[in-house]
C-alpha positions in Angstrom: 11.5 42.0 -51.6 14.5 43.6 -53.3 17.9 43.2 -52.0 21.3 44.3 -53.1 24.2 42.4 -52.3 27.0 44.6 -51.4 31.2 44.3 -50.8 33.7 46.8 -50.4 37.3 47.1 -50.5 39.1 49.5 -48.8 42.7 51.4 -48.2 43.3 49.5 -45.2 41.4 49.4 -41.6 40.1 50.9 -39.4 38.1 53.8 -40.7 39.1 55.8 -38.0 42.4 55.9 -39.0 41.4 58.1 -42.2 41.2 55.3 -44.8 38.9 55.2 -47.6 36.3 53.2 -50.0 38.0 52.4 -53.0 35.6 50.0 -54.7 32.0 49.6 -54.5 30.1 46.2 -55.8 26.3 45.0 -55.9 24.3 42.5 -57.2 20.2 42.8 -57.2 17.9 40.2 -56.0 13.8 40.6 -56.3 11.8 37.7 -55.1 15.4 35.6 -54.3 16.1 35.7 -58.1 19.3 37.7 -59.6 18.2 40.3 -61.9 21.4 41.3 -63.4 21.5 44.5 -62.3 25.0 45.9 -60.5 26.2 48.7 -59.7 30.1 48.8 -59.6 32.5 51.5 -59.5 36.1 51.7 -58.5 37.4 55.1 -56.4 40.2 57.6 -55.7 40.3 57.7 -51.9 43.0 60.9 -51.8 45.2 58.4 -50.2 47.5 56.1 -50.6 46.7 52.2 -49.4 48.2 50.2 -46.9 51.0 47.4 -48.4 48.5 45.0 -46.3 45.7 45.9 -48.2 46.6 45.7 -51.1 48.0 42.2 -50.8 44.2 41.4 -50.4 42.0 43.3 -52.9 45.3 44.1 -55.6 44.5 47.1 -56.4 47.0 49.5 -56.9 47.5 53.3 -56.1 48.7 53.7 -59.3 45.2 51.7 -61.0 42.9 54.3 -59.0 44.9 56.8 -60.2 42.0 59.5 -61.9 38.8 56.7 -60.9 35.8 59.4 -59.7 36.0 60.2 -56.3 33.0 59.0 -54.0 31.2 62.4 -54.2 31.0 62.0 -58.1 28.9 58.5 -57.7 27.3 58.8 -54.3 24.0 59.9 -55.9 23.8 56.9 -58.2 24.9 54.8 -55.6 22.3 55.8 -52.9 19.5 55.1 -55.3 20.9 52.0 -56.1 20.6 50.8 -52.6 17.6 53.1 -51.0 15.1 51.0 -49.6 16.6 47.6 -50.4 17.4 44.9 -47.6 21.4 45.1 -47.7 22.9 41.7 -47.5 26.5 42.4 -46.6 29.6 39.5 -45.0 30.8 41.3 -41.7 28.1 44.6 -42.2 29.8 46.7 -39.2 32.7 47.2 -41.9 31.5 48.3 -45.1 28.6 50.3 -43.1 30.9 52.0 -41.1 33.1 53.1 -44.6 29.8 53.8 -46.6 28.7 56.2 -43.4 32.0 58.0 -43.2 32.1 58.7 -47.1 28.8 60.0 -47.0 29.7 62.2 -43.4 33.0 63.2 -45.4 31.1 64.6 -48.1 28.9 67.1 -45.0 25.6 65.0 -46.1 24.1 63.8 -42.4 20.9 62.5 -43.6 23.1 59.6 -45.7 25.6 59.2 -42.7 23.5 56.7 -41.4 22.5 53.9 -44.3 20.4 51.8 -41.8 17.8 54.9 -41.5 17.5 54.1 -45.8 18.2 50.5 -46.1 17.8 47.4 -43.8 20.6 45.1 -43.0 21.4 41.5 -43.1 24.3 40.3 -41.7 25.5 36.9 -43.4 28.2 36.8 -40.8 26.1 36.8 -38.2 24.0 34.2 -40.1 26.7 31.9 -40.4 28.2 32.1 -36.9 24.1 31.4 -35.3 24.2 28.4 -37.7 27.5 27.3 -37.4 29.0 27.8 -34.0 32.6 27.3 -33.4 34.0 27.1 -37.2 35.3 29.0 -39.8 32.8 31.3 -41.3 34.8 33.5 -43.7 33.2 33.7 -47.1 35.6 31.0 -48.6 35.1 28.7 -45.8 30.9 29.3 -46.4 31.8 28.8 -50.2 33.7 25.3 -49.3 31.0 24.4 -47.0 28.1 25.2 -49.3 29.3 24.3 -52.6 29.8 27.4 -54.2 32.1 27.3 -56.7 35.1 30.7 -55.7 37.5 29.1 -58.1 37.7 32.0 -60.2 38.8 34.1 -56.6 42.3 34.5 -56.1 41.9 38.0 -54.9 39.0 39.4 -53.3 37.1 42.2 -55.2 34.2 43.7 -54.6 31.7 43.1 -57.4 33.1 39.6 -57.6 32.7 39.2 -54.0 29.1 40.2 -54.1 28.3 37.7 -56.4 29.9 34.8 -55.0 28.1 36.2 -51.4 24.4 36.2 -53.1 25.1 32.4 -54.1 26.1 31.5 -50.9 23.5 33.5 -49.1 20.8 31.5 -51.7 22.1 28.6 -50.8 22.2 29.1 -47.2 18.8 29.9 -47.0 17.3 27.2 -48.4 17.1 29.0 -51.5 17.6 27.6 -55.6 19.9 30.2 -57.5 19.0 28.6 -60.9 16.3 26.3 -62.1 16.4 24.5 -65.8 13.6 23.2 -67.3 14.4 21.7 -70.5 15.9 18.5 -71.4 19.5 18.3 -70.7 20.4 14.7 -72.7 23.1 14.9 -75.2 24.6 13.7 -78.5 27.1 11.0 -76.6 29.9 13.8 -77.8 29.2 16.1 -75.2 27.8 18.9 -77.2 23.9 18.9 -76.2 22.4 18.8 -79.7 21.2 15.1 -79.5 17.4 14.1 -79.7 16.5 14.3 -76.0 13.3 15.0 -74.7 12.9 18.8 -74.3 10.4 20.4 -72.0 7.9 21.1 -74.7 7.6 17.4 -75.4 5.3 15.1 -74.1 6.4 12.1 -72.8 3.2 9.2 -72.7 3.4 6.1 -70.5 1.5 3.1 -71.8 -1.6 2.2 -70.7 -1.1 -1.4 -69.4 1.6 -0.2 -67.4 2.0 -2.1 -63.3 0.6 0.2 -60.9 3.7 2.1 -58.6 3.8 0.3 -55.3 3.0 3.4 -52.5 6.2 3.1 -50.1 4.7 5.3 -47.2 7.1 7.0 -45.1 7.3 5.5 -41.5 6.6 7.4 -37.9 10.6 8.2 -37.6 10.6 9.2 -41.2 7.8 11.6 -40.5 9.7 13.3 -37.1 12.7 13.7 -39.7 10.8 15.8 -41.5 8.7 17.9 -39.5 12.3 18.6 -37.6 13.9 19.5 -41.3 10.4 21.7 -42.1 10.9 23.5 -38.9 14.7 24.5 -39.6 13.6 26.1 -43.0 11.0 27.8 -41.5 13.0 29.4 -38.5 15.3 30.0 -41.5 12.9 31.9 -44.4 11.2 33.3 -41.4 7.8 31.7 -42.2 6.4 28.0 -42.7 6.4 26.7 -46.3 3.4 27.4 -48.6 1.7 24.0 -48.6 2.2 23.8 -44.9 0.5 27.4 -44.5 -2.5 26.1 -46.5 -2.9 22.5 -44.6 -3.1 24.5 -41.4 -5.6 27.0 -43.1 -7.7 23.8 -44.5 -7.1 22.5 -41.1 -8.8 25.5 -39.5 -11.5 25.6 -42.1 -14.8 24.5 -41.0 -16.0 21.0 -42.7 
C-alpha cells in the first residue's frame, strides 16, 4: 500500500473565514517503509496571516513574499497524493483547506480529495486508543518515544515526518531495522573488530544443551490477548498465526 503523510500550515482558522494554505509537506510510505520521497512547497495565500498563527508555524508574510501560489503546484501536488491512503493528525483541517484551494482555483472534480485518496485519521486513532488524555502530536511523540526535539515550531514537512514515526510506532510498526554488528572500538567511533552480519559466528560442539523454559497457561492468555490488540490494530492476524490456522484447517 502507498501512503503519504501529509501536514499543513495555514494563515489562521477557520477556512471559512478566507484564510489560506501556505505550506504543504509529505513523506511516502510503500509497504510501511519511508521511501524518501516528499513533496514540499511553501505558498503565497494573497493574504496576510493572523498574529496567532504565526506564533505557531513562524512563518512570516514577509518569507512568503513571491513563493508560487497554490494554482502553480496543485498539478504536482495532486499526483503526488492521487490514489495514496492519506495519513493526516486532525484530517477535517487540512482536507477542508486542500478542498477550498482546489474549489478556489474553479476545479470541482479536486474539491473533494476523499473521491482521489483515502483517509486515515491519526487523531481519531489516538483518541479510540487512548481515551481521556492528551493526544496532540507532541503528547503521541512523548508517549511513544519519538524523538520531536528538533520541533520548536511546527512546520509542515517536519511535522509530517515526525507524524509517520509516530504513526509506525503506533501501529505496531518498526521504522528502522539494522542488521550489522553495532560493537565498537571502546572510543565510541564504531570501527572496532565486532562481529558484522556477514560473519559467522560458530558455537562449539560440546556445548550444555539450552534448558526449554515453556511459557505457562497465564503466560499464554498474555499473549493471545497482546496478538489480538495487534491484529484489531493492522487490521488482520499476524502471518504465522494466519498460516497455523490454515495448517489447522488443512486435512492430515
Amino acid at each position: 500500500m502507498r501512503s503519504v503523510v501529509l501536514d499543513t500550515e495555514t494563515t489562521g482558522m477557520p477556512v471559512t473565514d478566507g484564510h489560506r494554505v501556505i505550506e504543504i509537506g509529505c513523506v511516502e510510505l510503500i509497504g510501511r517503509r519511508l521511501t524518501g520521497r516528499h513533496f514540499h512547497v511553501y505558498l503565497q495565500p494573497d493574504r496576510e496571516s493572523d498574529e496567532g498563527a504565526i506564533g505557531v508555524h513562524g512563518i512570516t508574510n514577509e518569507f512568503l513574499v513571491g513563493k508560487p501560489r497554490f494554482n502553480e503546484v496543485s498539478e504536482e501536488f495532486f499526483e503526488f497524493i492521487k490514489g495514496a491512503q492519506l495519513i493526516i493528525h486532525n484530517a477535517a483541517f487540512d482536507v477542508g483547506f486542500i478542498n477550498n484551494e482546489f474549489a478556489l482555483m474553479g476545479q470541482r472534480d479536486k474539491a473533494d480529495i476523499t473521491q482521489h485518496c483515502t483517509i486515515l485519521d491519526t487523531l481519531a486513532m489516538a483518541r479510540e486508543r487512548h481515551p481521556g488524555q492528551r493526544n496532540s502530536l507532541d503528547a503521541l511523540c512523548k508517549r511513544y518515544g519519538v524523538d520531536n526535539s528538533g520541533r520548536e515550531l511546527h512546520g509542515a514537512l517536519l511535522d509530517a515526518e515526525i507524524l509517520a514515526d509516530v504513526y509506525l510506532t503506533m501501529t505496531g510498526g518498526q521504522t528502522s531495522l539494522s542488521l550489522a554488528g553495532n560493537a565498537t572500538d571502546g572510543n565510541g567511533s564504531g570501527e572496532g573488530s565486532g562481529n558484522t552480519a556477514s560473519e559467522i559466528r560458530r558455537l562449539p560442539a560440546d556445548r550444555q544443551p539450552a534448558r526449554v523454559i515453556r511459557a505457562s497457561d497465564s503466560e499464554m492468555a498474555e499473549h493471545d490477548v497482546r496478538m489480538a490488540a495487534i491484529a484489531k490494530s493492522a487490521g488482520a492476524p499476524a502471518l504465522w498465526v494466519q498460516l497455523q490456522e490454515a495448517q489447522a484447517q488443512t486435512p492430515q
